[in-house]
N, C-alpha and C positions, 0 to 999 in steps of 0.2 A: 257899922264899920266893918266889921266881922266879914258879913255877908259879899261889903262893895269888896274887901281884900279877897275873899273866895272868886269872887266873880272874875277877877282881874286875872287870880291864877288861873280860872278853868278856861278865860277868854284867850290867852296864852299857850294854852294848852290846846284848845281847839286851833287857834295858829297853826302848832308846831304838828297836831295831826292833819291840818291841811295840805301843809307842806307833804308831808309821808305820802298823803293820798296824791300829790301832785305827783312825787318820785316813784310812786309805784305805779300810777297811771303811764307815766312817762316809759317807765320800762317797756308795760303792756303794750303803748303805743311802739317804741322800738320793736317788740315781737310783731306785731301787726303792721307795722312802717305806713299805716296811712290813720289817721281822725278827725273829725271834722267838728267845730268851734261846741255846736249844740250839747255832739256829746260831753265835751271835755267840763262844760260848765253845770251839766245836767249830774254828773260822778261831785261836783264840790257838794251839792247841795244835798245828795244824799249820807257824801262823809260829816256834814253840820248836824245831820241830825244825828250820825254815830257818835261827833264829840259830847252835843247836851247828855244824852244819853251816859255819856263816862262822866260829865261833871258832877249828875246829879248824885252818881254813884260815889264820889267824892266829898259829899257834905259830911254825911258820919262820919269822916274822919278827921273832918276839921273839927269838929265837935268833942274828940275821943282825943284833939291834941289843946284841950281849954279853950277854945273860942266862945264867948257867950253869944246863945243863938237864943230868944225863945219859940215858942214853937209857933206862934201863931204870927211869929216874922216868916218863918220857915213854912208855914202852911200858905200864907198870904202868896207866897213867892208861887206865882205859875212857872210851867217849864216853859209858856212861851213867851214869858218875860224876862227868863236870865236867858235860853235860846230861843230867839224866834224861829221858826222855819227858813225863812229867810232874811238871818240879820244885816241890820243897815248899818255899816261903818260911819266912822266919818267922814263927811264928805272929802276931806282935806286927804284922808289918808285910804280912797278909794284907790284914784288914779294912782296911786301907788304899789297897792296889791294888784292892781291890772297892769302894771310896767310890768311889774314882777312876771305877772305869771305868764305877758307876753315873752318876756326873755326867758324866762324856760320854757316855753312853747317854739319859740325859736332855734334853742339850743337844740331840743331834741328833734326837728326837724333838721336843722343843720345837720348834727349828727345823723339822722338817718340819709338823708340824699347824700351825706360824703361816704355811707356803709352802699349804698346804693352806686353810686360810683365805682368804688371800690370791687362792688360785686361786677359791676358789667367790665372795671379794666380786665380782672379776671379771668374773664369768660371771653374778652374778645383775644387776650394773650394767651389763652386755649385754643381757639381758633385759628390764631395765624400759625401755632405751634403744629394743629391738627394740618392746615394747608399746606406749612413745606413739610411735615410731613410725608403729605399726600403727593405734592411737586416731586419728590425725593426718590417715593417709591414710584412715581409715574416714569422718571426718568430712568429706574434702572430696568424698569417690563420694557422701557423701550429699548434700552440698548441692548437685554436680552432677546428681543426681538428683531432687532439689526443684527445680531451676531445668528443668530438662530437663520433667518433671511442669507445672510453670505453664503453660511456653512452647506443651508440647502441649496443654494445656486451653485456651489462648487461642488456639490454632489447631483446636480444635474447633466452640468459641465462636464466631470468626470463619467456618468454613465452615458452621456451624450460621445465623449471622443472612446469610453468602451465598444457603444454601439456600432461606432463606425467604424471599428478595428476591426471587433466582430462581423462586420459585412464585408470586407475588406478580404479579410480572411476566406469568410464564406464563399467570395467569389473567385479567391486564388482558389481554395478547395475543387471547386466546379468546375476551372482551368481545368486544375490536373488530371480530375476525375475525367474528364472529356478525353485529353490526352492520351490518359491509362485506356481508357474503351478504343480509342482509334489505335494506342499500342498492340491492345488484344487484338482486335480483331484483323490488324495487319500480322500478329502472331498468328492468330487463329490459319490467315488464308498461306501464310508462310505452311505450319503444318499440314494442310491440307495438299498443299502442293508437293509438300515433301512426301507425305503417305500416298497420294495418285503416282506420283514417281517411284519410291520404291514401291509399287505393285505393279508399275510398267517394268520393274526391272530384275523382280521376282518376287514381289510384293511383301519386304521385309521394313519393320515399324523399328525404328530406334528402341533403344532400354535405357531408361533413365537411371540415375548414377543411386539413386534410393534404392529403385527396383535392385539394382544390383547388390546393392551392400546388405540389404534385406535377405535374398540369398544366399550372400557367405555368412551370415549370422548364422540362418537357419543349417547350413552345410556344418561351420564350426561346431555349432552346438551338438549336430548329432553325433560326431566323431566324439567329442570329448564322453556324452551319456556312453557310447559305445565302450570308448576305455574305461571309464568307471565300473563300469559291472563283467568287464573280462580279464582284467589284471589281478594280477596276484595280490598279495597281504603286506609282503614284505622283503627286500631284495635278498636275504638272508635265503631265500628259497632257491636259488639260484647257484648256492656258492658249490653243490655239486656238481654241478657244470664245468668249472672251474677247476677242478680235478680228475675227474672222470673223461670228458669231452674240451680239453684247451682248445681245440679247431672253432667248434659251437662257439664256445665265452669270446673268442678271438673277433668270430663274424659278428657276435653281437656290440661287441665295444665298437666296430668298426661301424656298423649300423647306427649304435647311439651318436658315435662321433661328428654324424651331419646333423644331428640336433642339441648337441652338448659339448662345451668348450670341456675336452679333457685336463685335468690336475696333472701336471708333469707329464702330459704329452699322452698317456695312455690309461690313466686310470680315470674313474667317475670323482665327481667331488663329493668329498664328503658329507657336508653342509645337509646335500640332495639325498644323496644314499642313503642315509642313518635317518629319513627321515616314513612316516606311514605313509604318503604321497608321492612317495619317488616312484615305484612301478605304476600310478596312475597317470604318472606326468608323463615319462618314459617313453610308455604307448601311447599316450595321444600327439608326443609331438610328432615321435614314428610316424604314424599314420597320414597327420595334419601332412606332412613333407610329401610321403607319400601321394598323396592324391594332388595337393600342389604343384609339386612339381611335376610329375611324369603323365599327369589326367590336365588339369586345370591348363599350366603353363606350355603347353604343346597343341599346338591348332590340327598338327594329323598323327593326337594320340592312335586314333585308331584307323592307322595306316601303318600298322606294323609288320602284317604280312604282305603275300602279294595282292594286287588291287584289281587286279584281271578281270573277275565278274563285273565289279563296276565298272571298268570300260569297255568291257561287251555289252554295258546297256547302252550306253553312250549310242546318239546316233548316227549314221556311218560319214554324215556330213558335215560332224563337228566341227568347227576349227579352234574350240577352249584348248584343245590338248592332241598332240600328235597320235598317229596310230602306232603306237608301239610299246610297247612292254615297259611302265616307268617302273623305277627302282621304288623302295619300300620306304616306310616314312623317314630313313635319314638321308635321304634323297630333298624330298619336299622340304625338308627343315632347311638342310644345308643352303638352297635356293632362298628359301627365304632371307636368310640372313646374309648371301651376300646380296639381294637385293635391297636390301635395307642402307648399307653403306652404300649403295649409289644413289638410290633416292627413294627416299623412306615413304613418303608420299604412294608414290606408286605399287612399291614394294605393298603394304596395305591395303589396298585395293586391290591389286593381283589377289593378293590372300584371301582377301572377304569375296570376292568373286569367286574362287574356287570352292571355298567351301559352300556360297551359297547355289552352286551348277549341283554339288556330291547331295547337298540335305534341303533341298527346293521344297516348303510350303505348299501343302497339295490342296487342291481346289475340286471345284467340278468339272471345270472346265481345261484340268491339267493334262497334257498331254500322256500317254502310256508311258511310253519310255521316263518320263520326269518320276512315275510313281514308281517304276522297276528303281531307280535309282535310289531315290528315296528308301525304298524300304531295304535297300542292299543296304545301304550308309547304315540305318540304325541297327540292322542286324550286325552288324562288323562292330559298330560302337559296343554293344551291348556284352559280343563275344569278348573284348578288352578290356572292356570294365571289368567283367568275369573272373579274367584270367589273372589283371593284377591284382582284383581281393584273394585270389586262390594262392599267389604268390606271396603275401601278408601274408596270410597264413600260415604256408606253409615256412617263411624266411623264418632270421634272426626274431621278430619278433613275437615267434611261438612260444621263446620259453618266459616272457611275460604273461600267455595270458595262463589263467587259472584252470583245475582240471575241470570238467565238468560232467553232467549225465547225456547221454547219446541226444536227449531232445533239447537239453540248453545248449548243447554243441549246433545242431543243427539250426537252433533260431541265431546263436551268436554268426554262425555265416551267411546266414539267408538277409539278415541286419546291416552285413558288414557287404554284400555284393547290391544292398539298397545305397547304401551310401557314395559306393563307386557309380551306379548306375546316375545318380543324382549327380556328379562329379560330372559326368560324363554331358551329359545334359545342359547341362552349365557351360561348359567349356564349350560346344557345339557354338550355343545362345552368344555366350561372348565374343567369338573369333569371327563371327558372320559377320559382327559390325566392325563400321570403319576402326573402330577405334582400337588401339593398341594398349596391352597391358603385362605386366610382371609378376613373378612370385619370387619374393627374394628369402631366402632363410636365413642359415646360420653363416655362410661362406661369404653372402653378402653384407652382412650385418655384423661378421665380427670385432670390426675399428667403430662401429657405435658407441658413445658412453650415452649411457642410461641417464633421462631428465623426465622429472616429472611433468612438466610441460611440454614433452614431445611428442610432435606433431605425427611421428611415422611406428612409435613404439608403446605399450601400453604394458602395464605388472601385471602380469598373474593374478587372479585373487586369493590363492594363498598366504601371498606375501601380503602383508596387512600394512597398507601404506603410512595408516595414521599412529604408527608406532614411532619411526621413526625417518620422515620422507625428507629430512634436508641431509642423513645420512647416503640416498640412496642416489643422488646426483651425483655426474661428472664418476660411474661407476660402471664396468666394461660389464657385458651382456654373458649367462653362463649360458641360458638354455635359451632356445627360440621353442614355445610349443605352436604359434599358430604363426606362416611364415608372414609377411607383409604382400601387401597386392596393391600395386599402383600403375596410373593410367595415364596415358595422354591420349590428345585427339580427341576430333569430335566423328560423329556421324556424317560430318562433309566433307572429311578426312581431309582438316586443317587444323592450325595450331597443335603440333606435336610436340612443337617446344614447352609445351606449360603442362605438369603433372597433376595430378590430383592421388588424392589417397581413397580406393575403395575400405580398405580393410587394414588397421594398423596390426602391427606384430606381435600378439601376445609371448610374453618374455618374463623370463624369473632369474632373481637374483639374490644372495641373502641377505640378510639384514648384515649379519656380521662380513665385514671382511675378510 
């Protein structure tokens, strides 16, 4: 009895390790989600032989809890009578552990194909996620590709309406250029015509208005280096004069007086006086006036004596000029000037004509008599230039200059009768052309007020404009040192009404009023 109650528990037991072996198989089968009938029933048969194996291990302890066993029941018993290898149920209750182990074969298939499902909804709800996505970003490389597409068609557009701007251009350019070439060269044969004429007419070339002002630069300049290094220290050197000789001091105020607005009518301004520049300003306006006025501003400076030789070269069948003894240069001036007020025009031309018959342009092919004339003219210039640096010298403006050694004496006048001579030379050059001009100084320039934007007057560079230059506007004029020189007319001696400025009027003034 003992034995059949063992068997019952260990056949119960073997059961309930069936079962385990079923749920553990079943797991495995989940990890591996596929098995097939053979094996599932080949794993029971090898768990049956695990159960005998535990039951038989279970007898000593039936035994060790009072079961009477004896031993030769317990020997008797083979293991493949209480487990066979493969035990036979009862019939009755086969179909039933086969229901069973169908419905958990089911289950766990069930469950797998719904993990399997599960898996592919997954992965296809990955996929559509992956597709818009992909849709998502397709559509914005495209729209950045459409905007990209405008942006370079509207920058082709644009360098397409540049290019044709640019050609546009290019070929207004090529107009004009064309234009300017048939301007030149209609310039060109304009000049040509004019230089064959004047050489049909004494062969005299215009002076262009640079050429000229180039000139009084270089003229001014030397005059100024000249006072610089001949003037005194200091007017203080002077004041014996002033005592000793009142005649002397008297001609020199009266001297200064066409280049310096005197202080209460007769005396120098202070401002100037009291300053180490006043005997260099002094002298050079002296001089500047000097040569301006009575060398520059006079077309027959050197027609001051008689003119006799030169119209004994003259030849006998002249008709520029009557046969008879003309008066001396305030003769020719005075003509001039009423010619002017009847018609200036002409007036002009008469002038430029005579002086170009007196200083004619000598060639090879120049007649004898043109070169006797010729060289009488510049010797007569030469003797006047001469004589008014002799007269500087020896004038009022002596007791400016400083003493010196018998050989800086000698160079300072040999300097000073260059600079005349250059004067002279100049004024010749300028009076041959048509064109008419002026030297105005202090007498013309006195109702000026001083502006630094003026067109006709220029500071000193003493005066140091950038101290104080909105003081120095709308302010009357003291000194004139270099006088003004302005022009009209041209070389076809037209337009006289319109001036031009060679040379503005260097002028000083103090800062203080």
């Amino acid at each position: 009895m003992a034995n059949l109650e063992s068997y019952d528990h260990s056949e119960r037991k073997h059961h309930g390790d069936q079962e385990f072996g079923v749920v553990t198989r079943n797991a495995s089968m989940n990890e591996s989600t596929q098995m097939s009938s053979e094996e599932y029933y080949g794993s029971a048969e090898e768990s049956s032989k695990i159960a005998a194996k535990h039951a038989l291990s279970l007898i000593p302890q039936a035994e060790r809890r009072g079961t009477t066993t004896t031993s030769h029941n317990v020997q008797s018993i083979d293991s493949r009578e209480v487990f066979p290898p493969s035990p036979t149920p009862k019939p009755a209750s086969r179909p039933q552990t086969d229901a069973r182990r169908s419905q958990r074969s089911g289950s766990l298939f069930g469950r797998d194909s719904t993990s399997t499902t599960q898996l592919k909804s997954s992965s296809v709800l990955r996929l559509e996620n992956n597709y818009r996505d992909l849709q998502d970003r397709y559509s914005d490389l495209k729209r950045q590709i459409d905007d990209r597409q405008r942006e370079y068609e509207t920058r082709i557009s644009k360098t397409e309406m540049y290019t044709r701007d640019l050609e546009d251009r290019e070929t207004k350019l090529k107009d004009r250029l064309r234009k300017l070439e048939d301007d030149h060269e209609r310039y060109v044969q304009r000049t040509q015509l004019k230089s064959f004429r004047s050489m049909k007419q004494g062969r005299w070339l215009p002076l262009e208005d640079s050429s000229v002002q180039r000139k009084l630069e270089l003229l001014q300049s030397d005059i100024k280096q000249w006072a610089k290094s001949s003037a005194i220290k200091n007017m203080k050197e002077i004041d014996s004069i002033l005592e000793q000789e009142p005649a002397e001091y008297t001609a020199l105020l009266e001297s200064l007086g066409r280049v310096v607005r005197m202080a209460d009518g007769s005396l120098l301004p202070p401002q100037l006086s009291e300053g180490r520049q006043a005997p260099v300003l002094y002298l050079n306006a002296m001089l500047a006036n000097e040569i301006h006025m009575h060398i520059l501003a006079d077309p027959f400076f050197f027609l001051e004596d008689d003119i006799s030789p030169i119209i004994d070269s003259l030849p006998s069948d002249s008709s520029i000029l009557e046969q008879q003894r003309p008066s001396p240069n305030l003769l020719y001036r005075e003509m001039y000037e009423t010619l002017k007020q009847v018609s200036p025009r002409e007036a002009h031309l008469w002038r430029s004509q005579m002086l170009r018959i007196l200083s004619p342009p000598i060639q090879d092919d120049a007649h004898p008599s043109e070169k006797r004339v010729k060289s009488l003219t510049e010797a007569k210039r030469q003797k006047i230039c001469s004589r008014h640096a002799t007269a500087f010298l020896e004038g009022p403006a002596r007791h400016l200059l400083h003493t010196a050694q018998e050989d800086a004496t000698s160079d300072r006048v040999q300097r000073l009768e260059n600079i005349f001579q250059a004067a002279g030379n100049l004024s010749s050059q300028l009076w041959t052309q048509r064109t008419y001009f002026e030297c105005q100084g202090l007498q013309d320039l006195k109702d000026e007020l001083f502006s630094i934007d003026s067109e006709i007057l220029e500071m000193h560079p003493l005066v140091h404009l950038d101290e104080a230059p909105a003081r120095l506007n709308e302010r009357p004029i003291i000194m004139v040192v270099n006088p003004l020189v302005k022009a009209w007319g041209t070389d076809e001696a037209e337009d006289y009404d319109q001036s031009r400025v060679w040379a503005k009027a260097v002028v000083w003034l103090p800062l203080e009023s």
